[in-house]
Biopython code that builds the backbone (N, CA, C, O; Angstrom):
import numpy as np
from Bio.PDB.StructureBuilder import StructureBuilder

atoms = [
    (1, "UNK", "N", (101.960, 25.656, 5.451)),
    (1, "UNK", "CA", (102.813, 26.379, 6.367)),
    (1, "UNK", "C", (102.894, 27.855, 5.982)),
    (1, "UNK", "O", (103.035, 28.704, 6.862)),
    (2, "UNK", "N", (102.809, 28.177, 4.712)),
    (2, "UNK", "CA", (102.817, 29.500, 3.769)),
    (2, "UNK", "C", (101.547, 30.177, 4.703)),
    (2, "UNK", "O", (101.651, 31.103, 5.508)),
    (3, "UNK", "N", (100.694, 29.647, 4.446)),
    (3, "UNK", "CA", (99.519, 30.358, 5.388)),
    (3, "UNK", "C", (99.532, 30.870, 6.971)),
    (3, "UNK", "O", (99.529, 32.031, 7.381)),
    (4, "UNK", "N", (99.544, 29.895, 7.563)),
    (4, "UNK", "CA", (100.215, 30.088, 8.543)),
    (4, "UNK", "C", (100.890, 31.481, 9.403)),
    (4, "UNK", "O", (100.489, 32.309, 10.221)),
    (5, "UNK", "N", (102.351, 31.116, 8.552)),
    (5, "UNK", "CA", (103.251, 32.497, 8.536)),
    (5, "UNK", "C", (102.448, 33.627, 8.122)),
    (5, "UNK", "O", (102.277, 34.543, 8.928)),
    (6, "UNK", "N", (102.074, 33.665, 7.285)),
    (6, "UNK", "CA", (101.377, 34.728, 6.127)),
    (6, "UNK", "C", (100.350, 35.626, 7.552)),
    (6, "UNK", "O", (100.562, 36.781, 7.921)),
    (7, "UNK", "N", (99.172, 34.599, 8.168)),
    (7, "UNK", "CA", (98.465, 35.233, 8.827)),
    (7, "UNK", "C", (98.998, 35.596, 10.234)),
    (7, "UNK", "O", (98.411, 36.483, 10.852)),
    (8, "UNK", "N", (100.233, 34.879, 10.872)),
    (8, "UNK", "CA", (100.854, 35.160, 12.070)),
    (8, "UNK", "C", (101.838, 36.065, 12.171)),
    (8, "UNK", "O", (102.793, 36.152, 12.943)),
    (9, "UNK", "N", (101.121, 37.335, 10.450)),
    (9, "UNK", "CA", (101.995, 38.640, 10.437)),
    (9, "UNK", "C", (101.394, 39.819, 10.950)),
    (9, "UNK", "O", (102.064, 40.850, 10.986)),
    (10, "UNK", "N", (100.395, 39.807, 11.292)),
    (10, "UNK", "CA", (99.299, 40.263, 12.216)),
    (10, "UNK", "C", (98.839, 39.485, 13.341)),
    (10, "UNK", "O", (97.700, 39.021, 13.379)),
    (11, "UNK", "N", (99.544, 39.356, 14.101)),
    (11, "UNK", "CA", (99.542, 38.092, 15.559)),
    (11, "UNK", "C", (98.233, 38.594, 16.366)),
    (11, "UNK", "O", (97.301, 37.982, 16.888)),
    (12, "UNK", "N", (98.560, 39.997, 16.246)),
    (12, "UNK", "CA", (97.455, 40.717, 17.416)),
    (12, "UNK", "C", (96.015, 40.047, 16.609)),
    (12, "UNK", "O", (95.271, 39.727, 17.537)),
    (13, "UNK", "N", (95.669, 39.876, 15.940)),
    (13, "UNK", "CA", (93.954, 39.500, 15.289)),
    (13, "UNK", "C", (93.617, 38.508, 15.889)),
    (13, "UNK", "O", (92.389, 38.587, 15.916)),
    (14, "UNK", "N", (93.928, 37.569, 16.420)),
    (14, "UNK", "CA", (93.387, 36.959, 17.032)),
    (14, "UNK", "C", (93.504, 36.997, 18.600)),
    (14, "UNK", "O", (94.218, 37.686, 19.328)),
    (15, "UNK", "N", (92.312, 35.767, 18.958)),
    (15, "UNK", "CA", (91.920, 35.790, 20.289)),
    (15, "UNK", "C", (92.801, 35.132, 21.259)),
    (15, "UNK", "O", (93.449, 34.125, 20.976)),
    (16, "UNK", "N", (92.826, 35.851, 22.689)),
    (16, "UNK", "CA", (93.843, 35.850, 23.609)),
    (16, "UNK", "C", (93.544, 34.616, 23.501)),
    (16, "UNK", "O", (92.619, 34.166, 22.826)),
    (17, "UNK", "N", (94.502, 33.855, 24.326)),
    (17, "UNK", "CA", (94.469, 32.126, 24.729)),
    (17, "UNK", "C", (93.611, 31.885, 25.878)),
    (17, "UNK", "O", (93.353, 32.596, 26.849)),
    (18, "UNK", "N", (93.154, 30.492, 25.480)),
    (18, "UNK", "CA", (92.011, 30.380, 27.239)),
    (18, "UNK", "C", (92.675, 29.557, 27.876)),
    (18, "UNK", "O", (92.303, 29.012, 28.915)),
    (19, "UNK", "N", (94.016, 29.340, 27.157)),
    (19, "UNK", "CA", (95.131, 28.226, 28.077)),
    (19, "UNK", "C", (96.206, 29.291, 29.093)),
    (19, "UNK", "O", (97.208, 28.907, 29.696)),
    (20, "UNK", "N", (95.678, 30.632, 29.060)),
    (20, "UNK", "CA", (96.855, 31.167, 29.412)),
    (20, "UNK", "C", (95.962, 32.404, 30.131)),
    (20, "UNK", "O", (94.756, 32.611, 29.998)),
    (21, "UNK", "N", (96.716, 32.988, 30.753)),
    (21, "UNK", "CA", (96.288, 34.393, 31.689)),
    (21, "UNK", "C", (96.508, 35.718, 30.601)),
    (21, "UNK", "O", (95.805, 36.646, 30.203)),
    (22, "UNK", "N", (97.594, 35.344, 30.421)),
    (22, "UNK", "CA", (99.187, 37.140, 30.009)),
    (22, "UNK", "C", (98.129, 36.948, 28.149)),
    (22, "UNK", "O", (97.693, 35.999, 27.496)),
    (23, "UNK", "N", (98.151, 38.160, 28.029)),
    (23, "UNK", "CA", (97.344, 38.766, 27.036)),
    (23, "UNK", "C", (98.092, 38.833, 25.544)),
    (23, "UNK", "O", (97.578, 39.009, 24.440)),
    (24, "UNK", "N", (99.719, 38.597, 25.970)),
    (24, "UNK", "CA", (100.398, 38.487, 24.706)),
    (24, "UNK", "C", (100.410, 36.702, 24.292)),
    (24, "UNK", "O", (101.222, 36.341, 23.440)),
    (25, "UNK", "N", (99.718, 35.926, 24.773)),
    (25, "UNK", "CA", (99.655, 34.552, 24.090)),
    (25, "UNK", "C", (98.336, 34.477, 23.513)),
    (25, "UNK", "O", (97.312, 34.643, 24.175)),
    (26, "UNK", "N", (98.355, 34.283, 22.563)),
    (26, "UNK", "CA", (97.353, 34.180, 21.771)),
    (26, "UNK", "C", (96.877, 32.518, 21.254)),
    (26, "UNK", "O", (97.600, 31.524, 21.326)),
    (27, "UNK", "N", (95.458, 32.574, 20.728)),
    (27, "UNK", "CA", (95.757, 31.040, 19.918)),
    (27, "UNK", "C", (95.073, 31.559, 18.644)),
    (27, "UNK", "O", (94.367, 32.551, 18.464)),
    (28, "UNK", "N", (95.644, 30.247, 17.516)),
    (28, "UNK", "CA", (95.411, 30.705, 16.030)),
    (28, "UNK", "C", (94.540, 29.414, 15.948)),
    (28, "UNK", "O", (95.225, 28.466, 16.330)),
    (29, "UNK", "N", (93.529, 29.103, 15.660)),
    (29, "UNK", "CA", (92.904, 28.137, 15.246)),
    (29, "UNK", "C", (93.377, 28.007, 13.681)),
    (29, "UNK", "O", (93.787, 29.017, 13.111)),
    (30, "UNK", "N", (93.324, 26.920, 13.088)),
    (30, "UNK", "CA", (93.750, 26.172, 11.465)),
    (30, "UNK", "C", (93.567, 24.924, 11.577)),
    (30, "UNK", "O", (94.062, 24.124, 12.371)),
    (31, "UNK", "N", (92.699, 24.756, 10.599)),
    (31, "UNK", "CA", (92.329, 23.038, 9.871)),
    (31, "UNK", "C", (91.758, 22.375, 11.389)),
    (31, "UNK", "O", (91.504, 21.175, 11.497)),
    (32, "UNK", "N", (91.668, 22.953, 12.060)),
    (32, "UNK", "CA", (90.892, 22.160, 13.268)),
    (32, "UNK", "C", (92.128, 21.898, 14.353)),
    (32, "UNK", "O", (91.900, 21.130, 15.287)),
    (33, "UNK", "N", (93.063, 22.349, 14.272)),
    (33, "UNK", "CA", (94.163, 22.411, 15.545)),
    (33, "UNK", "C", (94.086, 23.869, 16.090)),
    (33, "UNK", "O", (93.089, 24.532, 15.803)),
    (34, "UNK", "N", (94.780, 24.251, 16.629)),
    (34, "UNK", "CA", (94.575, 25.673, 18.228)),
    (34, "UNK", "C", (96.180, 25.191, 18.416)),
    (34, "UNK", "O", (96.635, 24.117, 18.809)),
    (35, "UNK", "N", (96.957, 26.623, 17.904)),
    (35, "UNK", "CA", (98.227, 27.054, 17.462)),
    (35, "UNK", "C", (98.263, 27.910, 18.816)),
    (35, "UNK", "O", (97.609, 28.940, 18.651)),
    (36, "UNK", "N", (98.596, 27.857, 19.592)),
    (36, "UNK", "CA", (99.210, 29.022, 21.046)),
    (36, "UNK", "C", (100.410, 29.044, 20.408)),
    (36, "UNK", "O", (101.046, 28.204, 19.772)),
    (37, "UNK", "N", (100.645, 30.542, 20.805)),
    (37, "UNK", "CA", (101.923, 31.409, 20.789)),
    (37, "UNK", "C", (102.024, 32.843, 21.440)),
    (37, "UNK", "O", (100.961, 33.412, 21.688)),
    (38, "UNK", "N", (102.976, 33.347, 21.676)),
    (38, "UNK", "CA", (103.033, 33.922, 22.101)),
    (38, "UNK", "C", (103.804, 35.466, 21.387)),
    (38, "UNK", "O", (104.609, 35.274, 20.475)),
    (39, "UNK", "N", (103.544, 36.873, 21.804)),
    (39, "UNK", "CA", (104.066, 38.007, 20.764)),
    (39, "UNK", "C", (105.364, 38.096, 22.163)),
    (39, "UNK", "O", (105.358, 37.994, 23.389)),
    (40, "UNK", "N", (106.425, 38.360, 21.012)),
    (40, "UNK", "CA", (107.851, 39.088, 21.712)),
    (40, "UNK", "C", (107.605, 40.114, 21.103)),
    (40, "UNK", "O", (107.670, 40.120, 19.874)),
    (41, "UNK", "N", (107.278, 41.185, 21.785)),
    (41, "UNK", "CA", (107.322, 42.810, 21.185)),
    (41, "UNK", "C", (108.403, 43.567, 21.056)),
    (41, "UNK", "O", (108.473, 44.560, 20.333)),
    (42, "UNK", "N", (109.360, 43.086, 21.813)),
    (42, "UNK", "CA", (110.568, 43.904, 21.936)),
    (42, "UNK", "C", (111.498, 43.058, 20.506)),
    (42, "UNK", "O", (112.134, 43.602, 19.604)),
    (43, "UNK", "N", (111.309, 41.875, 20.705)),
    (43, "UNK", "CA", (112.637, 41.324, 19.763)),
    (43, "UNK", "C", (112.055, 40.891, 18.241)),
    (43, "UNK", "O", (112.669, 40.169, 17.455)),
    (44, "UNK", "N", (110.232, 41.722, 17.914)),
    (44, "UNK", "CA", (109.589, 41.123, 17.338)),
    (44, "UNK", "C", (109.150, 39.896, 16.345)),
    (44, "UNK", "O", (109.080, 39.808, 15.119)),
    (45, "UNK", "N", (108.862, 38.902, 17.519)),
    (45, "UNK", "CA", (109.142, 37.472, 17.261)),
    (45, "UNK", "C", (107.628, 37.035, 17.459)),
    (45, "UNK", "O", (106.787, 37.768, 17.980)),
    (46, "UNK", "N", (107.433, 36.028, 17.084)),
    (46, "UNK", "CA", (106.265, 35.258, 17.425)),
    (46, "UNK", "C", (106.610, 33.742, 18.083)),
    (46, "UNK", "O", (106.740, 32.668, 17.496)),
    (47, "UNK", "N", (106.684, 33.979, 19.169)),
    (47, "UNK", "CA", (107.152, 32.202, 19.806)),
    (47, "UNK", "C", (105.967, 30.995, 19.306)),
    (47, "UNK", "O", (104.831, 31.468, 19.267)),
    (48, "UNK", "N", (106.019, 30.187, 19.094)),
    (48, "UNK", "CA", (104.923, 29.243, 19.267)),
    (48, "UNK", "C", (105.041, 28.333, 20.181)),
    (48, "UNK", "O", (105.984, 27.543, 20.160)),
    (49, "UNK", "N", (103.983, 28.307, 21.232)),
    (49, "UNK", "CA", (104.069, 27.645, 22.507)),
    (49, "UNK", "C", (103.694, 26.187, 22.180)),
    (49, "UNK", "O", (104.382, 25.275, 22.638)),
    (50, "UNK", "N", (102.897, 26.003, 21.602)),
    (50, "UNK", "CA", (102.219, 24.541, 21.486)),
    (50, "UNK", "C", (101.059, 24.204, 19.940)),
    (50, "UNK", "O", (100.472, 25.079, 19.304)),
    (51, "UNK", "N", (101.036, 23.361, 19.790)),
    (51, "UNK", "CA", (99.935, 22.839, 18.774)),
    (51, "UNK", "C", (98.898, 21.546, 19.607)),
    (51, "UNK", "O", (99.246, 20.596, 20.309)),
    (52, "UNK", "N", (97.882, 21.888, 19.281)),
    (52, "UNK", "CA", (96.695, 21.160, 20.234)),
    (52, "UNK", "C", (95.967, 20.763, 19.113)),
    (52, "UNK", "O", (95.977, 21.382, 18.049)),
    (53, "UNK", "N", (95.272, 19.644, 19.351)),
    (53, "UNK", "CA", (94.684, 19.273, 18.055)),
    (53, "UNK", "C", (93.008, 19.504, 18.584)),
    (53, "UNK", "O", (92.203, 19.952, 17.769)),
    (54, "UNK", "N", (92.645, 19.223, 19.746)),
    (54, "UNK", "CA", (91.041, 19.434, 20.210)),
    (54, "UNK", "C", (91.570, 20.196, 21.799)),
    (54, "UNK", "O", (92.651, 19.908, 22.311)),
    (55, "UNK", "N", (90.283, 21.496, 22.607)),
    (55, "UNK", "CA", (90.499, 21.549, 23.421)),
    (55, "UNK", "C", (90.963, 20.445, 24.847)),
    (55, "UNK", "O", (91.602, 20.795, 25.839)),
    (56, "UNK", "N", (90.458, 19.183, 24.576)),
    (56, "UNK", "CA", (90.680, 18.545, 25.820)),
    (56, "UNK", "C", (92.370, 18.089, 25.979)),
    (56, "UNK", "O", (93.056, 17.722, 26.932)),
    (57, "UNK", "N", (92.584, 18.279, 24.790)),
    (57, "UNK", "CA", (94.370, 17.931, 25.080)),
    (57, "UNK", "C", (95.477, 18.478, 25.554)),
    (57, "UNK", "O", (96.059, 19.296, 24.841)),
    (58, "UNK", "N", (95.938, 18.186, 26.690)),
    (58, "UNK", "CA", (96.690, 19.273, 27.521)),
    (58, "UNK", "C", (97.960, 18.762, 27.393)),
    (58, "UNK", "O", (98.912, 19.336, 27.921)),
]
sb = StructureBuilder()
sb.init_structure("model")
sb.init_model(0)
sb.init_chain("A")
sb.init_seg("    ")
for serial, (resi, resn, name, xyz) in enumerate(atoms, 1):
    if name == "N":
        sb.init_residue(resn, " ", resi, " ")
    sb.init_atom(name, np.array(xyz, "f"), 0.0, 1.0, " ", f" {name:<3s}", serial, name[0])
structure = sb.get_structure()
């Protein structure tokens, strides 16, 4: 989980989401799951929308 946090302190590095349109949701790939979240810029937060374990899982 240390990791995680650690790298979702620089949110912007990774690639926009292909689950999503809006450019502030991002996904974090780790250990083989796809972490979507999303940047609050104003209240600087990092929401996390979902954990997916393979693309086909909606």
């Amino acid at each position: 989980m240390l990791s995680i946090k650690k790298d979702l302190q620089f949110s912007y590095n990774f690639k926009k989401s292909i689950y999503f349109e809006d450019i502030l949701i991002r996904d974090y790939v780790f250990k083989g799951y796809t972490i979507t979240y999303k940047i609050e810029e104003k209240d600087d937060l990092v929401l996390v929308l979902g954990i997916i374990k393979n693309k086909n899982t909606y």
